[in-house]
Residue frames as a rotation matrix with the C-alpha (Angstrom) as fourth column:
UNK 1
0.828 0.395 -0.398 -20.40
-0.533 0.332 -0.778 13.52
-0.175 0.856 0.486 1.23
UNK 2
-0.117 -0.993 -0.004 -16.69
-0.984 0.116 -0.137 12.41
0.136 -0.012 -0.991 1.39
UNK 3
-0.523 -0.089 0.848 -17.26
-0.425 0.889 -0.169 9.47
-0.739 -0.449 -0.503 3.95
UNK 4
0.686 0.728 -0.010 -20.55
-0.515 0.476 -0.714 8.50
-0.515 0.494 0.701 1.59
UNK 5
0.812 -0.237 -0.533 -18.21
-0.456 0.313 -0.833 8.23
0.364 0.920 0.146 -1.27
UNK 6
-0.486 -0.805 0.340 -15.19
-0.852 0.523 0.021 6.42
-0.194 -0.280 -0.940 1.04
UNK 7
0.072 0.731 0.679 -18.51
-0.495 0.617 -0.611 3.82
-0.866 -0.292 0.406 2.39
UNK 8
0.925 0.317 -0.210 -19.36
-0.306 0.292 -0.906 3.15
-0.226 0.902 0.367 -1.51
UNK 9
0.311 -0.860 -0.405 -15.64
-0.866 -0.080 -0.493 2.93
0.392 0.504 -0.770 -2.54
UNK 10
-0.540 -0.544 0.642 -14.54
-0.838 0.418 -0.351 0.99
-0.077 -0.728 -0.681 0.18
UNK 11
0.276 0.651 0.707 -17.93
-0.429 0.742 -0.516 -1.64
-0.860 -0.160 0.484 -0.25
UNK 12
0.833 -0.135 -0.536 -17.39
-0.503 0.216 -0.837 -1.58
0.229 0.967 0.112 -4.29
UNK 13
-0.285 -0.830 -0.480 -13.59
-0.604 0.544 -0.582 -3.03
0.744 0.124 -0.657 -3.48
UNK 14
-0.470 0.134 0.872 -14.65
-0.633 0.637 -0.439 -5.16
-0.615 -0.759 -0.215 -0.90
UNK 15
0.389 0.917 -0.089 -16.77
-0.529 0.143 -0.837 -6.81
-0.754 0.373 0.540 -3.06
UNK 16
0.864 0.068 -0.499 -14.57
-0.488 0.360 -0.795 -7.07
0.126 0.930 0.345 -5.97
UNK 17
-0.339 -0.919 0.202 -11.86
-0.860 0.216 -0.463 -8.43
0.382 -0.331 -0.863 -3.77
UNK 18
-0.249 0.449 0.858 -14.16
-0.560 0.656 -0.506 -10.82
-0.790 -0.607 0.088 -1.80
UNK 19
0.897 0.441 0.036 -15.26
-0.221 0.517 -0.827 -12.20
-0.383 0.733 0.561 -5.60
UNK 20
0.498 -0.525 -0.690 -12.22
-0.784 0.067 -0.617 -12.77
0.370 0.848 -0.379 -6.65
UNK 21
-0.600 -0.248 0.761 -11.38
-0.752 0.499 -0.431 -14.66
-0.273 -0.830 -0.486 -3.42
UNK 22
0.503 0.835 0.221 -14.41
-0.597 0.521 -0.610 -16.80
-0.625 0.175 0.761 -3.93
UNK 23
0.856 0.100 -0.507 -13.49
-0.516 0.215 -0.829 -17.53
0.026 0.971 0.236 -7.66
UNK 24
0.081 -0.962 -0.262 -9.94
-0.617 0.158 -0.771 -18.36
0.783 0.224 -0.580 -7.25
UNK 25
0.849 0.527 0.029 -10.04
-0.200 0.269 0.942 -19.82
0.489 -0.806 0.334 -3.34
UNK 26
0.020 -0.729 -0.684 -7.23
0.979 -0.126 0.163 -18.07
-0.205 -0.673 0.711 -2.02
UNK 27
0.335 0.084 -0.939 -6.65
0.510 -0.853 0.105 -14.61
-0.792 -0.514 -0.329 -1.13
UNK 28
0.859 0.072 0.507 -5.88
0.465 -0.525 -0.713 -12.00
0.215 0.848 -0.485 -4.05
UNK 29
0.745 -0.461 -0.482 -2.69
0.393 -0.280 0.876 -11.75
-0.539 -0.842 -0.027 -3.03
UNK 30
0.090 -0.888 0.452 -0.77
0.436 0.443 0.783 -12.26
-0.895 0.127 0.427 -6.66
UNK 31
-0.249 0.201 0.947 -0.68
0.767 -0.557 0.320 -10.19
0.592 0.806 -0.016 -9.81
UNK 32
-0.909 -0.322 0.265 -0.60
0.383 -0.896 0.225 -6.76
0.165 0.306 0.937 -10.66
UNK 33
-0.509 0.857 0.078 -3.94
0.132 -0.011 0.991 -6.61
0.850 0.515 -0.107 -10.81
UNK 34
0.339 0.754 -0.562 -5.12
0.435 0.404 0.805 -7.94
0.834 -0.517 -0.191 -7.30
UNK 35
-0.095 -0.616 -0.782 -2.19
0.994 -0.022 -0.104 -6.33
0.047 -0.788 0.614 -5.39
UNK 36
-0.774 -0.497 0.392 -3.42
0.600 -0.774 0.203 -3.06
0.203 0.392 0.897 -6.57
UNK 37
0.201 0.964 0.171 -7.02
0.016 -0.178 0.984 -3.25
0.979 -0.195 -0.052 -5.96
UNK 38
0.163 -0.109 -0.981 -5.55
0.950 0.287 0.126 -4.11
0.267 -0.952 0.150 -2.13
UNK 39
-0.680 -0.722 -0.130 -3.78
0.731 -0.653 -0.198 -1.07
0.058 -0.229 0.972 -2.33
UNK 40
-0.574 0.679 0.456 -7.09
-0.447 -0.728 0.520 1.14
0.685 0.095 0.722 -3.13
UNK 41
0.432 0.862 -0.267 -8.69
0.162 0.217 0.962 -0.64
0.887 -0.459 -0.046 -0.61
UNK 42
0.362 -0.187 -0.913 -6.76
0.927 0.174 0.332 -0.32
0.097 -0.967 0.236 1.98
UNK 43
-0.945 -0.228 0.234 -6.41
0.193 -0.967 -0.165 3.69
0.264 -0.111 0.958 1.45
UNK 44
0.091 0.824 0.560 -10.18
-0.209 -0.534 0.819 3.64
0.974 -0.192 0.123 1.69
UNK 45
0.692 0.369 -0.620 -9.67
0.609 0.163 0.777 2.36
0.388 -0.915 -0.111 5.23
UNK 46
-0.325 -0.945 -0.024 -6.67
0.916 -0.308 -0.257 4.44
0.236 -0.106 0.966 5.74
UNK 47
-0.578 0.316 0.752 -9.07
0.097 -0.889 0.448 7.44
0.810 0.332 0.483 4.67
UNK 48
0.318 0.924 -0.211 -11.74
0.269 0.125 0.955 6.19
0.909 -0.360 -0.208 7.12
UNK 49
0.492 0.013 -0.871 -9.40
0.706 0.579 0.407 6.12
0.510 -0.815 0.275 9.75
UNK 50
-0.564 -0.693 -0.449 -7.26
0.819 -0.541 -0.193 8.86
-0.109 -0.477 0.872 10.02
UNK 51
0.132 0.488 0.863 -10.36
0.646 -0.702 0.298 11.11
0.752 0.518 -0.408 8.39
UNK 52
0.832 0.279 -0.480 -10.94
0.553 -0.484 0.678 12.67
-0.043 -0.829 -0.557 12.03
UNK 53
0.402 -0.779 -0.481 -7.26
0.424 -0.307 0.852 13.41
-0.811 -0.547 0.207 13.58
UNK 54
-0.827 -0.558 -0.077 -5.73
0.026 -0.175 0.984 14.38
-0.562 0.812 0.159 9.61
UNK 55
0.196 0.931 0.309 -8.55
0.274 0.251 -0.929 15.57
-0.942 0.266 -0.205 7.65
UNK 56
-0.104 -0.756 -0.647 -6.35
-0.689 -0.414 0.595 16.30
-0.717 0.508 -0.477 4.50
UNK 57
-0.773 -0.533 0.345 -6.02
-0.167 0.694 0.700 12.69
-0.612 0.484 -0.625 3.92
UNK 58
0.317 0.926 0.207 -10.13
0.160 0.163 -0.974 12.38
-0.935 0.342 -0.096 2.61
UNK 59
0.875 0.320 -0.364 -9.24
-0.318 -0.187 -0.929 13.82
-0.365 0.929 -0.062 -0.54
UNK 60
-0.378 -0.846 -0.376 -5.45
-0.916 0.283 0.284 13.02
-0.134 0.452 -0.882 -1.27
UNK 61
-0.594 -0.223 0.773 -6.47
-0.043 0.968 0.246 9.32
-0.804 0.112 -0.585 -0.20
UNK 62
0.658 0.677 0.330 -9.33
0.143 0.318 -0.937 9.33
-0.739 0.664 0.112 -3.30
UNK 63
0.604 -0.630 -0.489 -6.40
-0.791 -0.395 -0.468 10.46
0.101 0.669 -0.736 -5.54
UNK 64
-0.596 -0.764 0.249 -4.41
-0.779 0.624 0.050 7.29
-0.194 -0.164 -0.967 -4.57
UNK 65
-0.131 0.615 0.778 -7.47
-0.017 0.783 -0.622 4.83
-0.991 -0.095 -0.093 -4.69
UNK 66
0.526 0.802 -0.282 -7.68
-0.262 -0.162 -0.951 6.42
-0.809 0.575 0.125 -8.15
UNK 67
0.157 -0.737 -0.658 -4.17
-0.974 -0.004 -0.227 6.13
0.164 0.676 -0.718 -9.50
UNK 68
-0.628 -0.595 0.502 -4.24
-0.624 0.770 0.132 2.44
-0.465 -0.230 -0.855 -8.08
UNK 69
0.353 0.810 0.469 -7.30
0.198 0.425 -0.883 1.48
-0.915 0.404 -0.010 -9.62
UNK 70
0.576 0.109 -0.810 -5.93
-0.675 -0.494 -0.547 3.03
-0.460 0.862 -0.211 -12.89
UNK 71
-0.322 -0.819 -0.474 -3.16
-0.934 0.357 0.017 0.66
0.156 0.448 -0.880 -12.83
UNK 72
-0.438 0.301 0.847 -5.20
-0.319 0.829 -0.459 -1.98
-0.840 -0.472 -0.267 -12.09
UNK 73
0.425 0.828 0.367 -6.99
0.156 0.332 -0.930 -1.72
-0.892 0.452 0.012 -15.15
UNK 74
0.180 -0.645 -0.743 -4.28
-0.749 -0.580 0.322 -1.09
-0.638 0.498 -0.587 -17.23
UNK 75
0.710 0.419 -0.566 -3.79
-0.682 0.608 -0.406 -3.85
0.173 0.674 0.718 -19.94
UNK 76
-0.294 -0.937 -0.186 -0.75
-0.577 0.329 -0.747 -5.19
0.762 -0.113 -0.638 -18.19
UNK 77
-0.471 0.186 0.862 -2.72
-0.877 -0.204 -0.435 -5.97
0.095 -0.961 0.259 -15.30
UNK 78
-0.559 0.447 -0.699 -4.29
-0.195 0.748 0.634 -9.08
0.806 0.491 -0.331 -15.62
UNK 79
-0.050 0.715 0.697 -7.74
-0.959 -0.230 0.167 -9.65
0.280 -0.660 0.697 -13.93
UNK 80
0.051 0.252 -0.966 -7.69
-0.610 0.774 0.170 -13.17
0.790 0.581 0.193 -14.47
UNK 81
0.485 -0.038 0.874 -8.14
-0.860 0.162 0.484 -15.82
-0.160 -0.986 0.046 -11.83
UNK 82
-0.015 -0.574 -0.819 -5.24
-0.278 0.789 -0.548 -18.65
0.960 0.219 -0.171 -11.90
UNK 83
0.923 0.133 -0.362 -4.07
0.303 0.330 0.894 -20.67
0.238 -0.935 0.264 -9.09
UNK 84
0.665 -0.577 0.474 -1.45
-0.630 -0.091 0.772 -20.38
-0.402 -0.812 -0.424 -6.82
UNK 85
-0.066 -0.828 -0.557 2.04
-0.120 0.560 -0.819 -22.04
0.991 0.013 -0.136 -7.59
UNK 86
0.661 -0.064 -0.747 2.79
0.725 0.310 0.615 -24.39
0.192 -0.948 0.252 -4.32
UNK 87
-0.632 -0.603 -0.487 5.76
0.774 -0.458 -0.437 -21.86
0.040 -0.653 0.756 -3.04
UNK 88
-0.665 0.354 0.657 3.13
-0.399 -0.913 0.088 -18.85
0.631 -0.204 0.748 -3.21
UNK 89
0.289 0.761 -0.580 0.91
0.323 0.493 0.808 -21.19
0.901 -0.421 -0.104 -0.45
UNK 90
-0.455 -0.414 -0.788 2.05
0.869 -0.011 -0.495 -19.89
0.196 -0.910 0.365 2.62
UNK 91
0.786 0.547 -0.288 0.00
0.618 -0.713 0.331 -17.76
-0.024 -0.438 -0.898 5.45
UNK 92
0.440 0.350 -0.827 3.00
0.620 -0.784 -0.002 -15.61
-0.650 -0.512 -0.562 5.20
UNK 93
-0.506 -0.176 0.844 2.50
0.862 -0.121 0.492 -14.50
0.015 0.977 0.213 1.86
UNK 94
0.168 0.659 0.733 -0.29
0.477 -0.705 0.525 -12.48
0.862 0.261 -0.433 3.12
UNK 95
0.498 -0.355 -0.791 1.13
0.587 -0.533 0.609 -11.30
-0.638 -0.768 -0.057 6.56
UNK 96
-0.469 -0.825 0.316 4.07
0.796 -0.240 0.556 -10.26
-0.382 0.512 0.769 4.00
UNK 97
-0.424 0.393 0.816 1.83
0.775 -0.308 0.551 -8.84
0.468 0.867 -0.174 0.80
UNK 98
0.384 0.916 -0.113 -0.38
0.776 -0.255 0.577 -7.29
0.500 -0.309 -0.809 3.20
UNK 99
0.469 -0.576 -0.670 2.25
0.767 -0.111 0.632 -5.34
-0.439 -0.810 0.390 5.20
UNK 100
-0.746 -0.603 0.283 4.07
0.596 -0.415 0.687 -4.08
-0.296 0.681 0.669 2.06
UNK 101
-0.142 0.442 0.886 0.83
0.584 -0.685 0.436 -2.65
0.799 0.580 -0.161 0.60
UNK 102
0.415 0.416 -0.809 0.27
0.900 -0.060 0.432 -1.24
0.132 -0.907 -0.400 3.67
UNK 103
0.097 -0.697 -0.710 3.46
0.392 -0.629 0.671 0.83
-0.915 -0.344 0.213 4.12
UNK 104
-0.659 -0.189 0.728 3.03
0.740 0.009 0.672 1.53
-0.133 0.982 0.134 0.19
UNK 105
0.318 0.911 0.263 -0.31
0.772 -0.410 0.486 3.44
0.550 0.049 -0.834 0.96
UNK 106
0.739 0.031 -0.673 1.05
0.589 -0.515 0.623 4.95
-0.327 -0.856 -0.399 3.50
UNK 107
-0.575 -0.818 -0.029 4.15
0.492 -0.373 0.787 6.31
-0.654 0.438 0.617 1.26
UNK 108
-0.399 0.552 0.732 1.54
0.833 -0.115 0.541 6.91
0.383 0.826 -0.414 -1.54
UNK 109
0.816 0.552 0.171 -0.29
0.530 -0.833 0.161 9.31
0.231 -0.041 -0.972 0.66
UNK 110
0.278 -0.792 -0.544 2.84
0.459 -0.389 0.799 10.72
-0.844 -0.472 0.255 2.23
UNK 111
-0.621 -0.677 0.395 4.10
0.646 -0.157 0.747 11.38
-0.444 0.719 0.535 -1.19
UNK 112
0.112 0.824 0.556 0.65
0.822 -0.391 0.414 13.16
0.558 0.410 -0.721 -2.05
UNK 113
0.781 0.472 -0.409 1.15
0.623 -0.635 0.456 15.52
-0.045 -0.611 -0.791 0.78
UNK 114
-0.289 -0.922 0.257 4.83
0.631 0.018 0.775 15.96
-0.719 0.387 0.577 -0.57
UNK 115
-0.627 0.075 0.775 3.28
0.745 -0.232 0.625 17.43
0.227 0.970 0.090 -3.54
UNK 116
0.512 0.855 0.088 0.42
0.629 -0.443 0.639 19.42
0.585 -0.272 -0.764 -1.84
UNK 117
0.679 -0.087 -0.729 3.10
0.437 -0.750 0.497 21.15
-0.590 -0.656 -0.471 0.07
UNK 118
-0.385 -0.879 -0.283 5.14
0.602 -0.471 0.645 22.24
-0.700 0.078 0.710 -2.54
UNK 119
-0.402 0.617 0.676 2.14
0.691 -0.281 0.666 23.75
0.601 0.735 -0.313 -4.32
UNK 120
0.697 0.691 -0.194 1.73
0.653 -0.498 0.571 25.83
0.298 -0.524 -0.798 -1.26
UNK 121
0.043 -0.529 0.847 2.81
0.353 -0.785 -0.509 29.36
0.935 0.321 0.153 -0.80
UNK 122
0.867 0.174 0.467 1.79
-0.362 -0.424 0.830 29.68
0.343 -0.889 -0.304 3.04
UNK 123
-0.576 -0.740 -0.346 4.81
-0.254 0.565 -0.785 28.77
0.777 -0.364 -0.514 5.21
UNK 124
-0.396 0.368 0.841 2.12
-0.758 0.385 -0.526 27.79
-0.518 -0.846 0.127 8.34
UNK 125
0.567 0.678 0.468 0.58
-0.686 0.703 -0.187 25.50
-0.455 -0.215 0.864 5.95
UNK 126
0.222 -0.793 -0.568 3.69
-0.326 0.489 -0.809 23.79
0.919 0.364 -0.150 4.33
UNK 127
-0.570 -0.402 0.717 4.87
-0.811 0.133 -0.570 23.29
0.134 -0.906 -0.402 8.44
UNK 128
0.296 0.776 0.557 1.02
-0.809 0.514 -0.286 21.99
-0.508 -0.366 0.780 8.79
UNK 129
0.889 0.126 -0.441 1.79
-0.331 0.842 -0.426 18.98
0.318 0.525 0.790 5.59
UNK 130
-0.093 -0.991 -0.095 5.07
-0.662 0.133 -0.738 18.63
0.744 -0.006 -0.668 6.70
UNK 131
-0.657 -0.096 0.748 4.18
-0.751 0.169 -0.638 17.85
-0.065 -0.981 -0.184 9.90
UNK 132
0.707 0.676 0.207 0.87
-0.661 0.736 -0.147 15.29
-0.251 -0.033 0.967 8.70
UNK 133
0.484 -0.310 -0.818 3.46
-0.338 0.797 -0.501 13.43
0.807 0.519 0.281 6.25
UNK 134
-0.344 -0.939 0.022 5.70
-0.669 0.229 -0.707 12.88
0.658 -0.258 -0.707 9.12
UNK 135
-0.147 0.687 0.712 2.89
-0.839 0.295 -0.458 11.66
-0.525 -0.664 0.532 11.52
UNK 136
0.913 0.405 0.042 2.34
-0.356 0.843 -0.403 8.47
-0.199 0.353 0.914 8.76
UNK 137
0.412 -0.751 -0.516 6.07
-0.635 0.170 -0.754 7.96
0.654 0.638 -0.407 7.75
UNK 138
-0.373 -0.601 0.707 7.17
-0.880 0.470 -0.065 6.90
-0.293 -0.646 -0.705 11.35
UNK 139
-0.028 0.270 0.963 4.64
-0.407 0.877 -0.257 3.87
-0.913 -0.399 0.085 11.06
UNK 140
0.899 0.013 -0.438 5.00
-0.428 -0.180 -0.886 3.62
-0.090 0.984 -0.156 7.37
UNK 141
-0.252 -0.964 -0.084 8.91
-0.913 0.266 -0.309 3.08
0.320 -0.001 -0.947 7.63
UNK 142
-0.139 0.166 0.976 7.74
-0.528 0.821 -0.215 0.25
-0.838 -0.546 -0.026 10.69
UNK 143
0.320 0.831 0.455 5.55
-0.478 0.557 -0.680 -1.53
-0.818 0.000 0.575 8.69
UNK 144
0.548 -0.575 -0.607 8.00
-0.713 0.058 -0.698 -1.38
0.437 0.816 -0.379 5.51
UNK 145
-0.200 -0.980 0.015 10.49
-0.747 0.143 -0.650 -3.26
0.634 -0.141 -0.760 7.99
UNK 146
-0.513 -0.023 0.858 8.66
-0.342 0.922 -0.180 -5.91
-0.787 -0.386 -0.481 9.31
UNK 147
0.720 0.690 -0.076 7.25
-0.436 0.363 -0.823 -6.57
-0.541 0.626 0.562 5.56
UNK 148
0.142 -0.900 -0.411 10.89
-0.942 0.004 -0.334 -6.97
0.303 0.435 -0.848 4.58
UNK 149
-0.620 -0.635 0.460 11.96
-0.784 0.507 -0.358 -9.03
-0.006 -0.583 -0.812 7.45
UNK 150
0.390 0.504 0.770 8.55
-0.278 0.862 -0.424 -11.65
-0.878 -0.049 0.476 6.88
UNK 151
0.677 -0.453 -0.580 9.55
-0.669 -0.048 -0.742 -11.18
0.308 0.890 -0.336 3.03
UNK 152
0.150 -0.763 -0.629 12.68
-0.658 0.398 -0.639 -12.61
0.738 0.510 -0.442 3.55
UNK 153
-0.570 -0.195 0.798 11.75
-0.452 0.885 -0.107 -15.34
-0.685 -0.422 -0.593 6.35
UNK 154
0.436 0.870 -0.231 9.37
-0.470 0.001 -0.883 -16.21
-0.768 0.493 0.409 3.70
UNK 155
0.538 -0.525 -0.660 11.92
-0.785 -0.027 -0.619 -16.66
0.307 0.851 -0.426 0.92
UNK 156
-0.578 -0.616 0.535 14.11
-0.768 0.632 -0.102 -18.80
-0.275 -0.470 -0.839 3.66
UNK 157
0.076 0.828 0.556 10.92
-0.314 0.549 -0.775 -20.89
-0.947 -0.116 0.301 3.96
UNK 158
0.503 0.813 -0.293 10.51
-0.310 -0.147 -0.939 -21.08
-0.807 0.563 0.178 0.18
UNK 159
0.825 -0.521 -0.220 13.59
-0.011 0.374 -0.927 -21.05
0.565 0.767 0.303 -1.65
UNK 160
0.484 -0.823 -0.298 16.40
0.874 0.438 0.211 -21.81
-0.043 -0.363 0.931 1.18
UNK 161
-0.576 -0.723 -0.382 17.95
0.816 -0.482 -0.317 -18.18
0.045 -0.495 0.868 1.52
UNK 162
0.030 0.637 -0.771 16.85
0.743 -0.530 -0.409 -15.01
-0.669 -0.561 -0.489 2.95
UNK 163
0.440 0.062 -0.896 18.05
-0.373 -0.895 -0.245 -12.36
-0.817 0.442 -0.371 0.54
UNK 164
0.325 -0.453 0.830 18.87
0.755 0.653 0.060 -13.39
-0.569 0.607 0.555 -3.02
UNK 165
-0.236 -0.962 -0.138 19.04
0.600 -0.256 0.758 -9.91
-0.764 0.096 0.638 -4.83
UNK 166
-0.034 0.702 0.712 15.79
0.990 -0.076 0.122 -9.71
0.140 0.709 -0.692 -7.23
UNK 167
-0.607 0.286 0.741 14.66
0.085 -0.904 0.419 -6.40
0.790 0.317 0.525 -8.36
UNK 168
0.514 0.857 0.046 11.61
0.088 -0.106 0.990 -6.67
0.853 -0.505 -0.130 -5.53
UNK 169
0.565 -0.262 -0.782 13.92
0.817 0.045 0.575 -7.28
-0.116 -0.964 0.239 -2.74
UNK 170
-0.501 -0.865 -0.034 16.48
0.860 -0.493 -0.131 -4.88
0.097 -0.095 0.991 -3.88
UNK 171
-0.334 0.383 0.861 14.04
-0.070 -0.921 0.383 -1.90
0.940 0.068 0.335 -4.39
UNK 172
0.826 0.538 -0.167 12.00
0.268 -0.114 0.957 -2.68
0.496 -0.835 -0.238 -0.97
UNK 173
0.317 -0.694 -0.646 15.58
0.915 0.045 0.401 -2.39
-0.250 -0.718 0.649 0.51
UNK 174
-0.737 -0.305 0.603 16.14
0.443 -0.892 0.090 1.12
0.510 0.333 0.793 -1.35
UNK 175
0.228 0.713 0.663 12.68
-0.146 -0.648 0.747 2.11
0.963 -0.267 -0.044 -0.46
UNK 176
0.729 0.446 -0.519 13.49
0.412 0.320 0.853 1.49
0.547 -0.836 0.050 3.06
UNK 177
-0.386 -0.903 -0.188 16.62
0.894 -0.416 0.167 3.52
-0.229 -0.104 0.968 2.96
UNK 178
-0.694 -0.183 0.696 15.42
0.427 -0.884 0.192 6.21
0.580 0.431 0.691 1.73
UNK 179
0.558 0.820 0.126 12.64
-0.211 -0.007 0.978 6.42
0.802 -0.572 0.169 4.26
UNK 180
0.577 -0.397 -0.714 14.26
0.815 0.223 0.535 5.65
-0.053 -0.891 0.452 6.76
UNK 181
-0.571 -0.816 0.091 16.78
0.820 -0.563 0.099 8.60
-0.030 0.131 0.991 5.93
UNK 182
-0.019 0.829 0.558 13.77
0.233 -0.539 0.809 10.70
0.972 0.145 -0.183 5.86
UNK 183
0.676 0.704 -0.218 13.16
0.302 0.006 0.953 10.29
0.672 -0.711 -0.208 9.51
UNK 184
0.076 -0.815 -0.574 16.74
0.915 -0.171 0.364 11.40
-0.395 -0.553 0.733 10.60
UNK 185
-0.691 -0.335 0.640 17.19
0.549 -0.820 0.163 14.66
0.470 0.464 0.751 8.66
């Protein structure tokens, strides 16, 4: 019954991604809103994929599709469809965007299993989450670090230097320390 309800999830955001594309006629790459629905969509494939080899993730990953949908619909979020400023035109806005949510999901569940083992009292099955979160973090970290590095050929492209300092660049560069420092300890 899981997969049913991934299938249905996973069609229901297709859908409302694939309409908003339409409407707008460029990719949902921009706003709270659209970057969030990515994010729940791309845990339902996350879910689909790893269901087999990490069957854990089925239910953590509905618990992430759910808290990203929540912010999505939050009243900050705007659903609205606007265009594109000319410096957000570039194919790698969405190599970028797409990357970042990526390794974001992949932290998102990581952090779920983070919780799920410290709510456990077994030490074989605290070893067992330990050992899933670590299995997504390696490629998780990757994927964080070549979203950075398009991120900021992007920015070159856009506004003439690579790193300028913004809150977005400065946190992706924390979050990528700390992860990364994960994977050495």
């Amino acid at each position: 019954i899981m997969q049913v309800l991934t299938v249905i999830l996973f069609c229901y955001l297709t859908l409302v991604l694939g309409l908003h594309w339409y409407i707008s006629g460029h990719a949902p790459l921009v706003g709270t809103y659209s970057v969030m629905m990515i994010m729940a969509w791309l845990t339902t494939i996350a879910m689909t994929a790893l269901r087999r080899s990490l069957p854990i993730i089925q239910p953590i990953g509905f618990i992430l599709a759910g808290f990203t949908m929540l912010v999505a619909s939050l009243s900050f979020a705007d659903p609205r469809v606007e265009n594109l400023a000319p410096v957000l035109n570039s194919p790698l806005l969405g190599v970028h965007v797409l990357s970042m949510m990526l390794s974001y999901t992949l932290f998102g569940l990581v952090a779920l299993i983070g919780v799920m083992g410290l709510l456990q009292k077994n030490q074989d099955s605290r070893a067992m989450l330990r050992d899933v979160s670590l299995t997504i973090l390696y490629p998780a970290v990757f994927i964080l670090t070549i979203g950075t590095f398009i991120g900021a050929v992007w920015a070159n492209i856009s506004w003439g230097n690579y790193w300028s300092w913004d809150p977005k660049e400065t946190w992706a560069l924390i979050t990528l320390l700390v992860y990364s420092a994960m994977l050495h300890s």
